[in-house]
C-alpha positions as CSV (number, residue, x, y, z in Angstrom):
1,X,0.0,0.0,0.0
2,X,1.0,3.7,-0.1
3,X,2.2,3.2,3.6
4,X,4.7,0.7,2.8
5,X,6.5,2.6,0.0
6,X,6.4,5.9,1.4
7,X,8.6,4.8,4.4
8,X,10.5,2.6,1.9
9,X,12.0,5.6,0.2
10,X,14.9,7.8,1.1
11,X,14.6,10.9,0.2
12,X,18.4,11.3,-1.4
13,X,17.6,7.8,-3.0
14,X,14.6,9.2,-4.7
15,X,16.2,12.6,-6.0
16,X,19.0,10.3,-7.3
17,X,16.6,8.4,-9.6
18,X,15.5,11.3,-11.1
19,X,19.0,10.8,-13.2
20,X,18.7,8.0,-15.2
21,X,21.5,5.7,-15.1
22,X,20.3,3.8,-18.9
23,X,17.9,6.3,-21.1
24,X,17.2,3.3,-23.3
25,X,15.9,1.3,-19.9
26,X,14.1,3.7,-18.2
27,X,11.9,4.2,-21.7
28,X,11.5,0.9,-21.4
29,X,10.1,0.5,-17.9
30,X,8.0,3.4,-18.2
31,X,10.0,5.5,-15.4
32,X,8.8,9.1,-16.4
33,X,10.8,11.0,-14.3
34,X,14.0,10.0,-15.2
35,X,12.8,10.4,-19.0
36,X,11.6,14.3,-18.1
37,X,15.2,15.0,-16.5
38,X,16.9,13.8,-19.4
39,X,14.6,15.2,-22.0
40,X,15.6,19.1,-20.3
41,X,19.1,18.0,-20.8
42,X,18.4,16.9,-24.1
43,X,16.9,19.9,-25.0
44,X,20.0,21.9,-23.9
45,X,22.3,19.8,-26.0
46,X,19.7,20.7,-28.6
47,X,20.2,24.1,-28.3
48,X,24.0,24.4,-28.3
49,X,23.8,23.3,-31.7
50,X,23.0,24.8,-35.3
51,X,20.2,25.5,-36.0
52,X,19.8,23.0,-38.5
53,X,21.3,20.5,-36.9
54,X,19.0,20.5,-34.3
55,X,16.2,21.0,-36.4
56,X,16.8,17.7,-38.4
57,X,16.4,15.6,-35.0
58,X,13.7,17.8,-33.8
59,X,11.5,16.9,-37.4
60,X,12.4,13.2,-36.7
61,X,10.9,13.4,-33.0
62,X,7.9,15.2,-34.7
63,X,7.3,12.2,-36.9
64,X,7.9,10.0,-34.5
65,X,5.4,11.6,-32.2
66,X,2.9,11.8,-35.6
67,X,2.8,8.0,-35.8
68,X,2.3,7.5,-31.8
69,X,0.2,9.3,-32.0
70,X,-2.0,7.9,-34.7
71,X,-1.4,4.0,-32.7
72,X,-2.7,5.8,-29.6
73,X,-5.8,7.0,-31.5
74,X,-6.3,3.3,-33.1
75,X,-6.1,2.0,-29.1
76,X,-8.1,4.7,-27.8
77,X,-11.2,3.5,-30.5
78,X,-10.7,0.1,-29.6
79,X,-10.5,0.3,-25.7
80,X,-14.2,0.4,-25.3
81,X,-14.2,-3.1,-26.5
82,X,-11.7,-4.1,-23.8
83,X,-13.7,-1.7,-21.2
84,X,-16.6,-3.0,-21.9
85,X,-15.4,-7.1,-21.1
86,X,-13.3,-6.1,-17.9
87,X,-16.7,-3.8,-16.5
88,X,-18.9,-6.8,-17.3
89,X,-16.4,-9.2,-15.6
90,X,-16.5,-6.8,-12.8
91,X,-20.2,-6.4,-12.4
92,X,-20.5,-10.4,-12.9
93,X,-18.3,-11.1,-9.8
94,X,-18.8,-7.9,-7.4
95,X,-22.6,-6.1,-8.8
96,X,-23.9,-3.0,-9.9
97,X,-22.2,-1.2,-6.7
98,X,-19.0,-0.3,-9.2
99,X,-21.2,0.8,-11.5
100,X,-22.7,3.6,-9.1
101,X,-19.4,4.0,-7.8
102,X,-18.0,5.3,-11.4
103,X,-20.9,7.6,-11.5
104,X,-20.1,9.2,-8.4
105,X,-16.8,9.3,-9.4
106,X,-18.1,11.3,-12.4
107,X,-20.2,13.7,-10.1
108,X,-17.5,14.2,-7.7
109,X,-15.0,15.2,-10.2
110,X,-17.6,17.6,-12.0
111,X,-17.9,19.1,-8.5
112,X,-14.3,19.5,-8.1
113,X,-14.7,21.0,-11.7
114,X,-17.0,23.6,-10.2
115,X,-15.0,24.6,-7.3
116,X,-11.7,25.4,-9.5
117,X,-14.0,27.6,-12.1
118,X,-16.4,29.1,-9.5
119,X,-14.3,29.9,-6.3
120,X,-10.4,29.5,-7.3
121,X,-10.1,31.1,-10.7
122,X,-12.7,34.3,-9.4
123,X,-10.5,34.3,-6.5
124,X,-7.3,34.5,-7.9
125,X,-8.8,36.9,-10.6
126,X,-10.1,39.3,-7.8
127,X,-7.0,39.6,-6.3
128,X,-5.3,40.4,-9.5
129,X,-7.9,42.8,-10.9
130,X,-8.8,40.1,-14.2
131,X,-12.2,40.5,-15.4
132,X,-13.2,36.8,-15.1
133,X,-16.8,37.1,-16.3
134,X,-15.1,38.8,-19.6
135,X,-12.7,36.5,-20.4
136,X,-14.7,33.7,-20.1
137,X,-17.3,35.3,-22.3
138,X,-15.0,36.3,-25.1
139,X,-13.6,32.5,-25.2
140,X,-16.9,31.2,-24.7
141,X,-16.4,29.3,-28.1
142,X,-13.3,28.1,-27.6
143,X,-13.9,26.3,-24.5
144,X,-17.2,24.9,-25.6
145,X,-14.6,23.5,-29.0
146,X,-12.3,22.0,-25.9
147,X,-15.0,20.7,-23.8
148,X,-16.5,18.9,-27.0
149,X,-13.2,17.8,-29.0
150,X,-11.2,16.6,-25.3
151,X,-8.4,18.0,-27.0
152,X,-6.1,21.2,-25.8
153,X,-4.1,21.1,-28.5
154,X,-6.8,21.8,-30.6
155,X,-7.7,25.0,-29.2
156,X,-4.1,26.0,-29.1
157,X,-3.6,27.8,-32.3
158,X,-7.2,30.0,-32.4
159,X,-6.6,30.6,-29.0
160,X,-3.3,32.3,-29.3
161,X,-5.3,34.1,-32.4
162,X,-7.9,35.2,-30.4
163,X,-6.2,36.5,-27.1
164,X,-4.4,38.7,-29.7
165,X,-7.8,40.0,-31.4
166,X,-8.9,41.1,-27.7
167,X,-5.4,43.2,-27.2
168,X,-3.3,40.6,-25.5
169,X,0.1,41.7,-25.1
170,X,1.3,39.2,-27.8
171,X,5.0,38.9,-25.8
172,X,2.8,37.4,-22.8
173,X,0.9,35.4,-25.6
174,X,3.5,33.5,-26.9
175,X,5.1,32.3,-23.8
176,X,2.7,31.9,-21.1
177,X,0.2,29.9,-23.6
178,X,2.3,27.4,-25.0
179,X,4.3,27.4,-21.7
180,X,0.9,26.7,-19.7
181,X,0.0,23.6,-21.9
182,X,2.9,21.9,-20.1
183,X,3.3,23.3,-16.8
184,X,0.3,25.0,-16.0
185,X,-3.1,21.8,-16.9
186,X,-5.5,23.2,-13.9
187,X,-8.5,20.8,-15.5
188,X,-5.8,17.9,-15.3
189,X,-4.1,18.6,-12.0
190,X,-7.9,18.4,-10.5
191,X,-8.4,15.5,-12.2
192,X,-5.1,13.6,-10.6
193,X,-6.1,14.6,-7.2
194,X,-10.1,13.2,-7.6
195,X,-8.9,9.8,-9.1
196,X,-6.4,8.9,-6.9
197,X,-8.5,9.2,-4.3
198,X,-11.2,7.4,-5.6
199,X,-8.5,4.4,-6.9
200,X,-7.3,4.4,-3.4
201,X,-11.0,4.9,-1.5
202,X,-12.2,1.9,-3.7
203,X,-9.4,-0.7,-3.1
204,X,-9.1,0.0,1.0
205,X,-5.7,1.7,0.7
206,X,-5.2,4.1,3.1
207,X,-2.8,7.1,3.1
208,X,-0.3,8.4,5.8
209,X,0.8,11.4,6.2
210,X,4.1,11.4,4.5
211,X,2.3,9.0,1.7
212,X,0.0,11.8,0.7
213,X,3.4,14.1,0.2
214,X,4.7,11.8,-1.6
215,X,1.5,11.4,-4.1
216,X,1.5,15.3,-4.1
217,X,5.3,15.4,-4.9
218,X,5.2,12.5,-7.5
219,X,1.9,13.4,-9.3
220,X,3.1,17.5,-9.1
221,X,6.1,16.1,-11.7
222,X,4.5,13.8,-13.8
223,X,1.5,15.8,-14.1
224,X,3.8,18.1,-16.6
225,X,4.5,14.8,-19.1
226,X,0.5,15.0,-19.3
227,X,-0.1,15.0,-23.2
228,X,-2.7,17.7,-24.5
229,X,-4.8,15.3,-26.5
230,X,-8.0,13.4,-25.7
231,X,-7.2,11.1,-22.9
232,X,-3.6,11.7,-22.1
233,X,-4.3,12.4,-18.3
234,X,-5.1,8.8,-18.0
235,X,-2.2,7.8,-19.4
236,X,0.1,9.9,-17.0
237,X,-2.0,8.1,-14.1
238,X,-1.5,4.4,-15.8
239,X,2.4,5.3,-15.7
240,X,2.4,6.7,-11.7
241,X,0.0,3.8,-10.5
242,X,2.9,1.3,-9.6
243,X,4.9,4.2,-8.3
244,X,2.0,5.3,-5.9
245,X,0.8,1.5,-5.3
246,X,-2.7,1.9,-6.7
247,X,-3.9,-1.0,-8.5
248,X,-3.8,-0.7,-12.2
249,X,-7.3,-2.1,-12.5
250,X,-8.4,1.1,-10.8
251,X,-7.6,3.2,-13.2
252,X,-8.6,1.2,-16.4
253,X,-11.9,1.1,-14.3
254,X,-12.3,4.3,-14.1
255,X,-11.1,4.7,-18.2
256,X,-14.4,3.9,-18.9
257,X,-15.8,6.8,-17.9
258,X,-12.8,9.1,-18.7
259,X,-15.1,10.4,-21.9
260,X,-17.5,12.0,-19.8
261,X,-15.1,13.7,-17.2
262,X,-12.3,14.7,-20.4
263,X,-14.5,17.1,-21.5
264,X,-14.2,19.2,-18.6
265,X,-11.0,18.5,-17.8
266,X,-9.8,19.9,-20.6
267,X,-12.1,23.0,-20.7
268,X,-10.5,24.4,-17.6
269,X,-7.3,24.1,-19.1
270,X,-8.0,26.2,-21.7
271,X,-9.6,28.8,-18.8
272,X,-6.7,28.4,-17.1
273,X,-4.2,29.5,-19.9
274,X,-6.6,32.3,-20.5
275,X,-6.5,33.7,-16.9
276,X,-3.2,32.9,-16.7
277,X,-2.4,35.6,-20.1
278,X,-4.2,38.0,-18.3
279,X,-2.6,37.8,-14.6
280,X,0.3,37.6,-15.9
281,X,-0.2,40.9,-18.2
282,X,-1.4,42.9,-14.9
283,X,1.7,41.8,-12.5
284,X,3.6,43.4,-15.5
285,X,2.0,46.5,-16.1
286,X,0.2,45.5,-19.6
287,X,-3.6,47.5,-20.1
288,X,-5.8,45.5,-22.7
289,X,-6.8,47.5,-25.7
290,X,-10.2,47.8,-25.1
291,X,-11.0,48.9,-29.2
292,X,-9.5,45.2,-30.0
293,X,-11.4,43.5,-27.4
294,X,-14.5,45.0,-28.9
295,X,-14.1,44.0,-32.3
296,X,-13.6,40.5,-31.8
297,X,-15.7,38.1,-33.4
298,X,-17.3,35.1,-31.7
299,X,-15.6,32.0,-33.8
300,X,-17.2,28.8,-33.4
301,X,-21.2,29.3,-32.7
């Protein structure tokens, strides 16, 4: 359980395996966080290099990502197949009560939903002097395309357009946006906290103290390999399972309804990079040009 490899740990030993001692096994076994620490080193040998030099490996990573991609998308339209045998399995040996349980697991997550848009981001939009209401008015259309599609990374290149159109400083644009898509997935980081507790809540593992740091600490990290496509928050928590001692079967359990709570999930991450533009823009002194704001056009209606 959680108990047992929380006091298992040292904390020197697990800072150590952040450094990966084979690339080639860690890929392998799935170990994200040595992959992340050797992807920013990566990324710095990168950039010592010519620019076309570098740019030649970067387009080979960009196919290769292309046809992952396109085998994650075949999986993804299969897995309700799969889903579907291991729920009935499940409901033929333990009843309906699982069943009821994913739908509270639905409800509760919605609720969490809630809470982040209705009390955190007003809150933390008060204090900075954003016009909440505004902004998420004038991107109504785009989160309705994210909540719809799953998909941030759909919304990524009309919402950079857009935040322009309403007078964005386009500096803040350009780096907070794409930025945020890696560091800064609100709808996701919700998400991790609600499903691990229901994983855990639903297999009798109970957490300690310093287990619950360590979730914190360990989802916080790999929460930034979370991919901005339909469904790639569930494949963060497949990889961290082992690592946190929840049961696999937990979270392809709770896969089956990842549809449903995806939608909003991704949604607030697109809020979330909006609000941040804009908080950003006041701790630096930035006015919004009204005239621009005006003009724009609602997109998708």
């Amino acid at each position: 359980n959680i108990d047992g490899i929380a006091k298992s740990i040292q904390l020197n030993e697990f800072f150590l395996s952040f450094i990966p001692a084979n690339i080639v096994k860690s890929l392998s076994e799935g170990a994200l966080l040595p992959i992340i620490v050797f992807a920013i080193f990566l990324g710095y040998g990168l950039g010592s290099l010519k620019e076309d030099k570098s740019q030649k490996f970067i387009d080979l990573l960009q196919i290769w990502i292309e046809a992952i991609y396109k085998i994650v998308g075949v999986i993804i339209k299969l897995s309700p197949i799969g889903i579907f045998g291991f729920i009935a399995k499940d409901v033929a040996t333990t009843g309906v009560d699982k069943l009821i349980g994913l739908g509270q697991f639905v409800a509760g997550t919605y609720l969490a939903y809630a809470a982040l848009a209705l009390v955190i981001f007003p809150l933390i939009a008060l204090v900075f002097g954003v016009p909440y209401l505004t902004s998420i008015r004038q991107n109504w259309s785009l989160l309705t395309l994210a909540f719809v599609s799953g998909s941030s990374s759909v919304v990524l290149p009309p919402l950079l357009k857009d935040l322009k159109k309403q007078g964005h400083d386009e500096h803040v644009i350009d780096l907070v946006v794409p930025l945020g898509y890696t560091f800064n997935l609100e709808g996701a980081a919700v998400y991790f906290s609600v499903a691990t507790i229901f994983i855990a809540h639903a297999y009798g593992i109970a957490f300690s103290i310093s287990g619950l740091f360590f979730t914190i600490l360990l989802l916080t990290l790999v929460g930034k390999t979370a991919a901005t496509v339909p469904s790639g928050a569930i494949v963060v928590l497949l990889a961290a399972a082992p690592q946190l001692g929840l049961p696999m079967e937990g979270v392809a359990l709770i896969f089956a309804v990842d549809f449903f709570v995806n939608a909003g999930r991704t949604a607030l991450n697109v809020l979330g990079q909006a609000l941040a533009v804009s908080v950003i823009e006041k701790t630096e002194g930035h006015v919004v040009e009204e005239s621009k704001s005006s003009e724009l056009a609602v997109r998708y209606s």
